[in-house]
NUFIBA-513836 format. One record per residue (C-alpha): x, y, z. Coordinates in steps of 0.25 Angstrom, whole numbers, plus 2048, in hexadecimal, padded with zeros to 3 digits. Layout:
REM NUFIBA-513836
XYZ
...
***
This chain:
REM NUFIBA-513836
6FA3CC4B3
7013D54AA
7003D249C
6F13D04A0
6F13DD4A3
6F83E2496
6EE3DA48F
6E33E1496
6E83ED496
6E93EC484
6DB3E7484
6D63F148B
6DC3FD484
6D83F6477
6CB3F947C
6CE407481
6D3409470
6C740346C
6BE40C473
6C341A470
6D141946A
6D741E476
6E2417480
6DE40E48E
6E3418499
6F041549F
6EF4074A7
6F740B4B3
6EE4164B3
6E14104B3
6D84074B8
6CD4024AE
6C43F84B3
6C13EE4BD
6CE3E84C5
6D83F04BB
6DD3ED4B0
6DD3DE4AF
6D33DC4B7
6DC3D64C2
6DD3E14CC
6EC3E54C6
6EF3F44C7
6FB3F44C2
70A3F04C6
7103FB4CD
7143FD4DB
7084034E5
70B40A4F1
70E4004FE
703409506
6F440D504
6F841A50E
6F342850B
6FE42B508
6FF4214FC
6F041F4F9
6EB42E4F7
6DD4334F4
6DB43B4E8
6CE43D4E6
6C04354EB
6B24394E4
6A34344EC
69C42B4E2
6914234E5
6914134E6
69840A4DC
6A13FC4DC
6A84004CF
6B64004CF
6BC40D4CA
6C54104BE
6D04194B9
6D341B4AB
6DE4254AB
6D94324B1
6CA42D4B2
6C44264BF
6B741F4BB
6AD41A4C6
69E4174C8
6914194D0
6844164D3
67D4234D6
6704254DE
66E4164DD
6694174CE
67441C4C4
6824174C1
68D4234BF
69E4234B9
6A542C4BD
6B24314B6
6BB4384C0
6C743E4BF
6D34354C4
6DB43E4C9
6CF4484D1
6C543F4D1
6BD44B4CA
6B14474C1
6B24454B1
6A443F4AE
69B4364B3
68F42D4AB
6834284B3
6784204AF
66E4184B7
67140C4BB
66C4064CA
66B3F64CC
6673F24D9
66E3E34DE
6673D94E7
6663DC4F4
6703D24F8
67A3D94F1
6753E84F3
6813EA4FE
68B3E94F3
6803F64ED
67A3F74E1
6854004DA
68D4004CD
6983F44CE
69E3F24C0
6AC3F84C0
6AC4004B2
6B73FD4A8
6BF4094A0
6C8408494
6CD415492
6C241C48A
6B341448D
6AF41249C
6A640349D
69F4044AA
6923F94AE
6863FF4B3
67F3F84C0
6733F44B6
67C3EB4AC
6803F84A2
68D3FA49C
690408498
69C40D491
6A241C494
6AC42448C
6B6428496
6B8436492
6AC43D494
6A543149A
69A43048F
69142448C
69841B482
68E410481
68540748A
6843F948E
6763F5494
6773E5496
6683E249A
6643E948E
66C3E3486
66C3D5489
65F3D4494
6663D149E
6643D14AB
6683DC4B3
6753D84BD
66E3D74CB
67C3DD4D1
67D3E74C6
6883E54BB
6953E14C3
69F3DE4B8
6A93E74B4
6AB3EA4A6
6B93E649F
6BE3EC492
6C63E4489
6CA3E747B
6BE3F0478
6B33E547E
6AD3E848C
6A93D9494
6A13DB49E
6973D24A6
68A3D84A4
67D3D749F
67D3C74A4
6893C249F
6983C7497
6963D148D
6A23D6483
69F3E647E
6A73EE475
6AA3F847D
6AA404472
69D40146E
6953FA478
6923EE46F
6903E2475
69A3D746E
6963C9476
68F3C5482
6923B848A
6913B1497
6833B449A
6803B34AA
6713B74A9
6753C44B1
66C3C84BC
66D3C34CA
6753B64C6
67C3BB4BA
6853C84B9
6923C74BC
6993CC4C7
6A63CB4C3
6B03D24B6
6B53CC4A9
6C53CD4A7
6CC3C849B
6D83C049D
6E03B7495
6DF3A949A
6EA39E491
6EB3A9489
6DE3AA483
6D83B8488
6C83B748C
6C03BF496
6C03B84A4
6B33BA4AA
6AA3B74B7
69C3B54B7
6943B34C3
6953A44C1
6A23A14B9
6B13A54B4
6B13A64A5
6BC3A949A
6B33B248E
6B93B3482
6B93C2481
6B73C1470
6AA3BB471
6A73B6481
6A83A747D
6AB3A048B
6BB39B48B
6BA393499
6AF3944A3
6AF3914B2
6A53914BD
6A83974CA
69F3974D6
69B3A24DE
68F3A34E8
6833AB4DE
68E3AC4D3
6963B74DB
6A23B64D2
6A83C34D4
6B43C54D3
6BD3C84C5
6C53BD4C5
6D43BC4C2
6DE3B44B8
6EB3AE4BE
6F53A74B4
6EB3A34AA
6E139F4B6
6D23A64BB
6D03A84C9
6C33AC4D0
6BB3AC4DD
6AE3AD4E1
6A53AF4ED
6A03A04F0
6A939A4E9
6B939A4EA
6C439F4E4
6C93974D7
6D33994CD
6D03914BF
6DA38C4B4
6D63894A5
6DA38049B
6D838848D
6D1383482
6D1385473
6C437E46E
6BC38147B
6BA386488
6C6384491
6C637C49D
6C73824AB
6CE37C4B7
6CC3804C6
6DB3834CA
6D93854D8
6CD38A4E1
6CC38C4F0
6C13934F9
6C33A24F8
6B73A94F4
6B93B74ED
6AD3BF4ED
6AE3CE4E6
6BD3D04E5
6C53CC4D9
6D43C84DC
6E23CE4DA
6EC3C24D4
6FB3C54D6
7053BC4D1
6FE3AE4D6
6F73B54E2
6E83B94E2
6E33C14EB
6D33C24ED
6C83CA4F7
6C03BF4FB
6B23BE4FF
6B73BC50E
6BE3CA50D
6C93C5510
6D63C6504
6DB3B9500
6EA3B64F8
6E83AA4EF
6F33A14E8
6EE3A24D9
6F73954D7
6F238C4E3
6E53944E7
6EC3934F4
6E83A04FE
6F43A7503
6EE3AE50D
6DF3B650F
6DE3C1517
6D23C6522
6C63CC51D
6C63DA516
6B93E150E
6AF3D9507
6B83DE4FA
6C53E14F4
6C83E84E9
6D63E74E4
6E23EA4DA
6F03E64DC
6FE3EA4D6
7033DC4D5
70A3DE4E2
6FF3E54EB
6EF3E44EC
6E93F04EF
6DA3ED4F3
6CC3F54F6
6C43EF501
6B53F3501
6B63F850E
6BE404508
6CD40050B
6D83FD502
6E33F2506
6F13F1500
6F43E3500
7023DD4FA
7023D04F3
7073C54FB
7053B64FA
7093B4507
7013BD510
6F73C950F
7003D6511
6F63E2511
7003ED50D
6F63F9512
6E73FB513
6E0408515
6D040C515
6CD417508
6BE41650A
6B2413514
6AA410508
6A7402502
6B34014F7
6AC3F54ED
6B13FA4E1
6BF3F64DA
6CC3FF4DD
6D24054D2
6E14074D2
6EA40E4C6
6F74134C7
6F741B4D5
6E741D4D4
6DC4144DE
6CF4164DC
6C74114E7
6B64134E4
6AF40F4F1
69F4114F3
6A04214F5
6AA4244EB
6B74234E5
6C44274E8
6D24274E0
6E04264E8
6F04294E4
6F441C4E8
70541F4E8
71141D4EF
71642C4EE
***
């Protein structure tokens, strides 16, 4: 977990240099994209308070906004977070970190309307932006890309994917979160994997086309790993787990992975060279290759059993994985057997969750946060304690002693410490 993180952690400033010459904000400082970091739900290795009291988790500032599933970010003193307003336009705001006071905001129009079967979930923005230092990346409801400077939040370039390659607008709007990576943006958009510069907005290779519209369009974010060393894009479509050469998106290995109406969701994780993932209809598997210099590598199925993951992505500590199931309920799974450890009773429809290597702090839809410790053995829920009445889909962000919590109403920022 570690020296993936370093290694994320170079690549990504290299992108930050490559942009403006300037150096990627303080890591312990700041929390960039979707899930952190690496993409794994690590917020760094410190010790977190043992209580979610107010006395611990303080409020310091909470501004109305209206709905949004992006998750917010921080990059050193600026909070970035989105909205649609009025049902029509798409708004980032840049706030101060530490007053929650305004610096800019950029709007464009931007409404998409789901199918009715999916119009609880709303029809607001859901793409978590990505920042590296000095250019904001944030997707637009209607399959747009658009590229802010950070400082004063103007208009670097444009992205529009149906224009570009007609494509078919994403019936659920453009769900993929962007990742940065050595001054290329992937993303899954426009009907399939697309590689951008990220200084100029150029397209560099486009790959795994899905068709996009109502069967096509991902749901799920790319991560790039390093699998038996060779380092390649890990990403889930609707319909299979692929490993993308991140040079030229050739295909390394590919594997299919059911799911009732291709609801692959979540991002999935590596454990000791391995990929696991879950999906709702299907069941949990974890999957081991065999590399391969003259072609594509072979994958093996190294266990599989019958939990279904739905929109959550896992926390993997050590050899334990923890996953928010479609049941609700939070499951403990043995990465070497894919034995459960214990499941717990039903909870909210979703966790978000990030985790310390010793502790998981999750944030349940319904607006509460749980402090859970890791343990194999039994589920030992250290402190729980409702911050919200509003629906809270949207990913926690946590940096150093800062949380950021959006829910449907707004967003708010908490001093989470022991003193």
């Amino acid at each position: 977990m570690l020296n993936r993180r370093l290694f994320l952690t170079q690549a990504i400033a290299g992108a930050g240099c490559a942009a403006s010459g300037s150096v990627l904000a303080d890591q312990s400082s700041s929390w960039l994209g979707w899930r952190g970091l690496g993409r794994d739900g690590y917020a760094g290795q410190g010790d977190w308070p043992g209580s979610l009291s107010a006395e611990k988790l303080q409020l310091l500032w909470e501004r109305p906004l209206d709905s949004g599933y992006s998750g917010p970010l921080l990059s050193g003193q600026q909070v970035f977070v989105t909205e649609t307003k009025e049902k029509s336009d798409e708004v980032v705001w840049a706030l101060d970190a530490q007053t929650g006071q305004v610096q800019w905001q950029k709007r464009w129009s931007g409404a998409l309307s789901v199918p009715f079967f999916a119009k609880s979930n709303g029809d607001w923005i859901r793409s978590t932006p990505f920042c590296d230092g000095s250019r904001l990346y944030v997707g637009g409801m209607r399959d747009v890309l658009v590229s802010l400077d950070c400082q004063p939040g103007q208009e670097a370039w444009r992205f529009d994917f149906p224009a570009m390659f007609g494509s078919e607008l994403p019936s659920f709007g453009f769900v993929c979160s962007p990742l940065v990576d050595s001054g290329t943006i992937y993303v899954q958009a426009g009907g399939g994997l697309a590689a951008i510069d990220s200084q100029s907005g150029q397209i560099r290779w486009r790959g795994l086309d899905d068709g996009g519209g109502m069967w096509g369009s991902a749901f799920s974010s790319p991560i790039m790993v390093s699998l038996h060393g060779r380092r390649q894009l890990l990403v889930q479509t609707r319909t299979h787990l692929v490993g993308v050469d991140p040079e030229n998106g050739s295909k390394i290995w590919e594997q299919k992975v059911e799911a009732f109406r291709g609801m692959n969701i979540l991002t999935p994780a590596v454990w000791n060279d391995c990929v696991f993932t879950s999906s709702y209809g299907g069941k949990s598997l974890l999957f081991e290759f065999e590399p391969s210099e003259s072609g594509p590598w072979i994958v093996k199925t190294r266990w599989q059993n019958k939990t279904q993951g739905y929109m959550s992505s896992p926390i993997i500590i050590g050899d334990t994985l923890y996953l928010h199931l479609r049941n609700r309920r939070l499951v403990c799974l043995n990465l070497q057997t894919g034995q459960e450890n214990w499941t717990t009773k039903p909870f909210g429809e979703y966790w978000s969750m990030v985790t310390n290597g010793q502790q998981i702090l999750a944030l349940d839809e319904r607006g509460e946060l749980l402090l859970v410790q890791h343990n194999p053995k039994e589920f030992q829920l250290l402190d729980q304690r409702e911050i919200s009445q509003q629906s809270s889909w949207a990913h926690l962000a946590l940096a150093g002693d800062m949380l950021l919590i959006r829910h449907l109403a707004g967003i708010q920022a908490y001093r989470w410490s022991a003193s």
